[in-house]
N, CA, C and O of each residue as an XYZ file, in Angstrom:
416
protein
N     -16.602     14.374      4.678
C     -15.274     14.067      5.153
C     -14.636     15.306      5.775
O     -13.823     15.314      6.699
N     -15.216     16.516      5.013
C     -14.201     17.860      5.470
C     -14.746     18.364      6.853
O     -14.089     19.221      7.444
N     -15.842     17.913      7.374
C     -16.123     17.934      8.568
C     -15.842     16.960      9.800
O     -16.037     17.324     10.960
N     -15.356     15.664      9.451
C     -14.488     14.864     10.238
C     -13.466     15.006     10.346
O     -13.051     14.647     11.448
N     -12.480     15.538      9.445
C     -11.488     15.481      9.475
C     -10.793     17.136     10.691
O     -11.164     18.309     10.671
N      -9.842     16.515     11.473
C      -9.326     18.098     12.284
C      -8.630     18.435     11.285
O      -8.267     17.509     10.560
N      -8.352     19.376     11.035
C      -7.427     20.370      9.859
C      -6.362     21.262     10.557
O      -5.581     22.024      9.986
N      -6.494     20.979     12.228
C      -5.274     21.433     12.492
C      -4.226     20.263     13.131
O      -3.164     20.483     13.714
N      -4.739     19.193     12.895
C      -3.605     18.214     12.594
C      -2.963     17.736     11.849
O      -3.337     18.390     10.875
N      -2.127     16.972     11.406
C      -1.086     16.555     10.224
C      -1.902     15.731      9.531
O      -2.412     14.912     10.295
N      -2.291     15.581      8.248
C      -2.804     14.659      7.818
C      -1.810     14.921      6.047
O      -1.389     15.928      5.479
N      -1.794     13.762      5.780
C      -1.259     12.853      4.594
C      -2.231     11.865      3.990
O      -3.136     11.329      4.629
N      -1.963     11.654      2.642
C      -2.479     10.851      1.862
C      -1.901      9.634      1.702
O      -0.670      9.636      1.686
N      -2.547      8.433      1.560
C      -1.908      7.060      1.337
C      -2.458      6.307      0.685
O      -3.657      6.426      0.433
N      -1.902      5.574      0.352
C      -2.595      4.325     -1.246
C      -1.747      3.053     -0.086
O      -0.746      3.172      0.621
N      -2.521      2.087     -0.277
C      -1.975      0.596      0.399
C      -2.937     -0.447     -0.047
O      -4.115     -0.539      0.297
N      -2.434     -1.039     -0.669
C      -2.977     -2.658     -1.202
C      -2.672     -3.566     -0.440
O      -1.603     -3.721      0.151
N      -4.101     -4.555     -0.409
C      -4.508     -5.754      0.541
C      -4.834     -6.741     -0.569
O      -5.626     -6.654     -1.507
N      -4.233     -7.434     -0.300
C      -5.192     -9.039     -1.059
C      -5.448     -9.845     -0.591
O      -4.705    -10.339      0.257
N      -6.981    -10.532     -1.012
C      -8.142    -10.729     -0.639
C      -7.986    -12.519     -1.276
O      -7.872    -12.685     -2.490
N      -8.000    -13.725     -0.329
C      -7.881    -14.963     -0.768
C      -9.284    -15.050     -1.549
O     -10.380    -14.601     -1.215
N      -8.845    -15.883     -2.877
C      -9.981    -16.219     -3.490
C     -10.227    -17.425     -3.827
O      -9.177    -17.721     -4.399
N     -11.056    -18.570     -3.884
C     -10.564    -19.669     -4.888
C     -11.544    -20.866     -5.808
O     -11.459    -22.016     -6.238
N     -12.419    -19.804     -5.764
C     -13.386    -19.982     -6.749
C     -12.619    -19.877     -8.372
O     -11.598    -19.257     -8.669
N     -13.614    -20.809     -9.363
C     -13.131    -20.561    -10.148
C     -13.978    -19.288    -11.640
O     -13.919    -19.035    -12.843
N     -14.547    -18.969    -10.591
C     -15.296    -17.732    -11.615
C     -15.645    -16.321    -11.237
O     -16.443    -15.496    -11.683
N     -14.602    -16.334    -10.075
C     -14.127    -14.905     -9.489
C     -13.921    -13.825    -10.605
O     -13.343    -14.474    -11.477
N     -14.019    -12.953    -10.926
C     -13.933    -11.835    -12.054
C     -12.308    -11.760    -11.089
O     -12.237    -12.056     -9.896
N     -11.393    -11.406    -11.744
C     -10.216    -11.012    -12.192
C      -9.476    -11.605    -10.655
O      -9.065    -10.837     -9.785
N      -9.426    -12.971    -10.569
C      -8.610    -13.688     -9.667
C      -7.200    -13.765    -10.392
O      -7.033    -13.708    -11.610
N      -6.487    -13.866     -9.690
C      -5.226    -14.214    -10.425
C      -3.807    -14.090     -9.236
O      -4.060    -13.756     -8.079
N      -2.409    -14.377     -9.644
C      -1.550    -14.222     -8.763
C      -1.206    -13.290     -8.336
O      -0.790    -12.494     -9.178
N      -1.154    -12.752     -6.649
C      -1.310    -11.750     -6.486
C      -0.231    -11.545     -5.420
O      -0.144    -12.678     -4.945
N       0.570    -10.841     -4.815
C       1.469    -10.862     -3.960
C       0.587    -10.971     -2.473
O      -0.377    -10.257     -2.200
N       1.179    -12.070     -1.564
C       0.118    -11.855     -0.306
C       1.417    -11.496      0.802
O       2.533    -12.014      0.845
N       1.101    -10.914      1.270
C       2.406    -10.091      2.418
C       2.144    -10.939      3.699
O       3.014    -11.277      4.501
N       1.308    -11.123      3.746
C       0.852    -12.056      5.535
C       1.981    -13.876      4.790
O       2.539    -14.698      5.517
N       1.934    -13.895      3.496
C       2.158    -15.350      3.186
C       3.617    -15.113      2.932
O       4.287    -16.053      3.361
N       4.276    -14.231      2.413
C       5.564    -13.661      1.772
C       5.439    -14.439      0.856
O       6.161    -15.436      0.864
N       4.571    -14.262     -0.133
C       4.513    -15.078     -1.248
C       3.440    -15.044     -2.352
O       2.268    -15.076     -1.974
N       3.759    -14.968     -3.976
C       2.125    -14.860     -4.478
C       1.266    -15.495     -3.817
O       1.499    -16.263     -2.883
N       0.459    -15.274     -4.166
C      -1.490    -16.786     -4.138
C      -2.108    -16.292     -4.951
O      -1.966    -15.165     -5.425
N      -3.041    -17.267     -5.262
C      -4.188    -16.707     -6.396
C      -5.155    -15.995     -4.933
O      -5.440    -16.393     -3.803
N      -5.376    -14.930     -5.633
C      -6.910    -14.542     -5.230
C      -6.927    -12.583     -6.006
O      -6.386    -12.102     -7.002
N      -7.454    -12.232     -5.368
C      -7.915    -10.191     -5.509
C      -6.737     -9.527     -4.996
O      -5.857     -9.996     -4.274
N      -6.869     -8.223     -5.537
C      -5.885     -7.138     -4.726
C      -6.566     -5.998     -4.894
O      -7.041     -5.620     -5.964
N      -6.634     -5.366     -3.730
C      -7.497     -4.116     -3.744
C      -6.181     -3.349     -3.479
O      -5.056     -3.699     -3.123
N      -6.896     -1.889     -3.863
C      -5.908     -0.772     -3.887
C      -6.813      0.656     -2.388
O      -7.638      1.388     -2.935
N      -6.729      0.787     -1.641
C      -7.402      1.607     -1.162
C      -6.422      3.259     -0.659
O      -5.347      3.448     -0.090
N      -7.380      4.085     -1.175
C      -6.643      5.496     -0.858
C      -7.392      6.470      0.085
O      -8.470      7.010     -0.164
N      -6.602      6.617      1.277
C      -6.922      7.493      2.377
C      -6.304      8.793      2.719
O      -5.379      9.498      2.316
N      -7.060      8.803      3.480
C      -6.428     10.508      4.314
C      -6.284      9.828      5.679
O      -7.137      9.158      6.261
N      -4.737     10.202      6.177
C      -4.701      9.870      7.335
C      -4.449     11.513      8.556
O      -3.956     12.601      8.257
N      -4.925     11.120      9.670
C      -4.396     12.207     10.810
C      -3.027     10.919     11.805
O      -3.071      9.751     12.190
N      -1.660     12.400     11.841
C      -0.884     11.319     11.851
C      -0.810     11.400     13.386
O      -0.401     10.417     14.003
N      -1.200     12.561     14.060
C      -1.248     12.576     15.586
C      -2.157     11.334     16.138
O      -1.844     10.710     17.152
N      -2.994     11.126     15.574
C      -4.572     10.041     16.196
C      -4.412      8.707     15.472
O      -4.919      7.712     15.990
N      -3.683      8.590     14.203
C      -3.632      7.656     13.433
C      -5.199      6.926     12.797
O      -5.410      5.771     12.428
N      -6.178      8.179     12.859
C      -7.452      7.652     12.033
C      -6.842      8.217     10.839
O      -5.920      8.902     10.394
N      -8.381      7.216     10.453
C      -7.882      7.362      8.540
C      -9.359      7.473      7.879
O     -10.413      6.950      8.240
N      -9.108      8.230      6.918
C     -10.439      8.385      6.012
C     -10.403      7.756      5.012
O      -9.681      8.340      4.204
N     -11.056      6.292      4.379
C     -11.022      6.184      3.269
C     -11.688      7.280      2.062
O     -12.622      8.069      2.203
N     -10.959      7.047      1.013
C     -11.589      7.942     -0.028
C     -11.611      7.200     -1.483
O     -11.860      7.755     -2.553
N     -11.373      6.168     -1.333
C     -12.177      4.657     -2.548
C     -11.058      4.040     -1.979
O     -10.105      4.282     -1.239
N     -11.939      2.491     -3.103
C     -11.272      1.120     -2.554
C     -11.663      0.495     -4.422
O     -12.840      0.331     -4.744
N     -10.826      0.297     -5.166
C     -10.855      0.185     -6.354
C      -9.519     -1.580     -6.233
O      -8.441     -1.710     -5.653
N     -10.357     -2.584     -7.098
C     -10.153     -3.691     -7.350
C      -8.770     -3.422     -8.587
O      -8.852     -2.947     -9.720
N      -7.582     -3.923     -7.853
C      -6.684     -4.416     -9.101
C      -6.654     -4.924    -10.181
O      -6.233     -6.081    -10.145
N      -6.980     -4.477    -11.360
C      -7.034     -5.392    -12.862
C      -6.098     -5.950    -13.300
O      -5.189     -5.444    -13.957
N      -6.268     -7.473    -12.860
C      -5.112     -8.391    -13.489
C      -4.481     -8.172    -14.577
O      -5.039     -7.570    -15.494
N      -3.013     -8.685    -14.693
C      -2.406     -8.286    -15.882
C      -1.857     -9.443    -16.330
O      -1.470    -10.041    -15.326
N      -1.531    -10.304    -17.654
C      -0.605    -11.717    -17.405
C       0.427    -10.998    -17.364
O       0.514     -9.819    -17.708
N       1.450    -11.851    -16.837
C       2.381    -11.857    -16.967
C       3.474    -12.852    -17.056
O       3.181    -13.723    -16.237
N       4.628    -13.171    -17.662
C       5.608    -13.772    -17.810
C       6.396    -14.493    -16.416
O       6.288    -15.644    -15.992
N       7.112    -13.493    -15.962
C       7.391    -13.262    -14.980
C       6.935    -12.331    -13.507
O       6.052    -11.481    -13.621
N       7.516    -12.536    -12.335
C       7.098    -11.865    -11.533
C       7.968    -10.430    -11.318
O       9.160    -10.346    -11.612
N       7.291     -9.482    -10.841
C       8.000     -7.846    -11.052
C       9.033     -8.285    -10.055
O       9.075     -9.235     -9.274
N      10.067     -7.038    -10.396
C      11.023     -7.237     -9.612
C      11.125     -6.840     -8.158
O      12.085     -6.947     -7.395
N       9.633     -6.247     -7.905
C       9.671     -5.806     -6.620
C       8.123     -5.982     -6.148
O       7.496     -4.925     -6.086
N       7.445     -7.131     -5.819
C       6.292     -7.709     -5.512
C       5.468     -6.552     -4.406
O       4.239     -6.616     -4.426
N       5.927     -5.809     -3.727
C       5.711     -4.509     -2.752
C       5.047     -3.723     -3.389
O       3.966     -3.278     -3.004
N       5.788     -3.348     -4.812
C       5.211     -2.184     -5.240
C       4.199     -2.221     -6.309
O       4.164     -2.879     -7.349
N       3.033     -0.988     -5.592
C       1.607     -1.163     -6.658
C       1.759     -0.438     -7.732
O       2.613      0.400     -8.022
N       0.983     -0.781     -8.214
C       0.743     -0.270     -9.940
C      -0.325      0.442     -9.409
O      -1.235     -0.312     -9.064
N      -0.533      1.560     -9.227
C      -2.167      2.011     -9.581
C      -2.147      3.260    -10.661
O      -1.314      4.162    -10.742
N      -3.332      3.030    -11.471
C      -4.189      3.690    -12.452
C      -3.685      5.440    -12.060
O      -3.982      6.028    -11.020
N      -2.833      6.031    -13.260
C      -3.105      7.398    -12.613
C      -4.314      7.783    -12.232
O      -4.514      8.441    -11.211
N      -5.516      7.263    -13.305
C      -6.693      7.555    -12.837
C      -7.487      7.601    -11.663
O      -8.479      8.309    -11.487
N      -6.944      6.740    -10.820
C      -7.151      7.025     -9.482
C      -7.250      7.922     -8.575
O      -7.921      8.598     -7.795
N      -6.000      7.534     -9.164
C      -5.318      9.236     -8.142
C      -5.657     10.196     -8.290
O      -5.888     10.868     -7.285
N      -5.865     10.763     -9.587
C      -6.284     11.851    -10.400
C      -7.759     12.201     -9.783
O      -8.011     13.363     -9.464
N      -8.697     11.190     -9.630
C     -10.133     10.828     -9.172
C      -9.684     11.410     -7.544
O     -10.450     12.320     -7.226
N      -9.012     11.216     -6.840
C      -9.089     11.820     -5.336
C      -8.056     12.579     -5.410
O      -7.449     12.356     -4.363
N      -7.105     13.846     -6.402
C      -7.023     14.745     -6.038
C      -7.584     15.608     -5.899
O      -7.003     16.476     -5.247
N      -8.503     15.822     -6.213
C      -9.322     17.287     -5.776
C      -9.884     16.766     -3.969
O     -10.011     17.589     -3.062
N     -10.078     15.634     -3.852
C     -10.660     15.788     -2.281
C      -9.312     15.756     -1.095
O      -9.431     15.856      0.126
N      -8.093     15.593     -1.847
C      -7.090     15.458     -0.627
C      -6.842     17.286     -0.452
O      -6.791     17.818      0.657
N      -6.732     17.929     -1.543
C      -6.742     19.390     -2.099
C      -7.457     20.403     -1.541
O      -7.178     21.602     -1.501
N      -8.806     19.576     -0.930
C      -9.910     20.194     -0.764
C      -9.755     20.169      0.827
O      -9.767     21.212      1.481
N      -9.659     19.335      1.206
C      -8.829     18.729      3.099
C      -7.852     19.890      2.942
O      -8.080     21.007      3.406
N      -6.802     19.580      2.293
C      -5.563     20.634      2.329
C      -5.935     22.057      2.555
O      -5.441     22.812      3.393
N      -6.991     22.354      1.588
C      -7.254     24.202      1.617
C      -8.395     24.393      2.850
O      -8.950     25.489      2.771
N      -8.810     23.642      3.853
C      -9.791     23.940      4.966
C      -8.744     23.894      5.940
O      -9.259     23.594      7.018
N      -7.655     24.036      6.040
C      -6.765     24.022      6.936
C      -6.855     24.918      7.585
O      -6.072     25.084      8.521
């Protein structure tokens, strides 16, 4: 990646979740998921994916794509937009956004 990437352009990190229609009934962790194209839950997946972007060119580097683990719930959050992700995640691609950062 540290060789694709220009390092004398602007680049930033980003997390953005997509969900993925599902409607099988033995999908591993289907469930209601906010769909933004529908403005509305649906059952299916939600992926979480975290990149490096260059903001002059607008390419992007993925750096994982990790599946949302359903949660029940009661109700719906009060703000369907916003992701939950795993500090662990994140934690898992700071050293490579860090590592972009210090080849600057």
């Amino acid at each position: 990646m540290n060789q694709a990437l220009n390092h004398e352009r602007t680049l930033i990190a980003v997390i953005d979740c997509s969900f993925i229609p599902k409607s099988g009934k033995k999908t591993e962790g289907k469930a209601s998921f906010y769909n933004g194209v529908a403005g509305r839950p649906e059952e299916g997946l939600e992926i979480s994916v975290m990149a490096v972007v260059e903001l002059e060119t607008h390419l992007y580097y993925s750096l994982s794509v990790q599946q949302i683990p359903w949660r029940p719930t009661t109700e719906l959050p009060k703000n369907p937009l916003t992701a939950k992700v795993k500090k662990s995640s994140i934690k898992r691609e700071k050293k490579e956004i860090q590592k972009a950062q210090c080849l600057r």
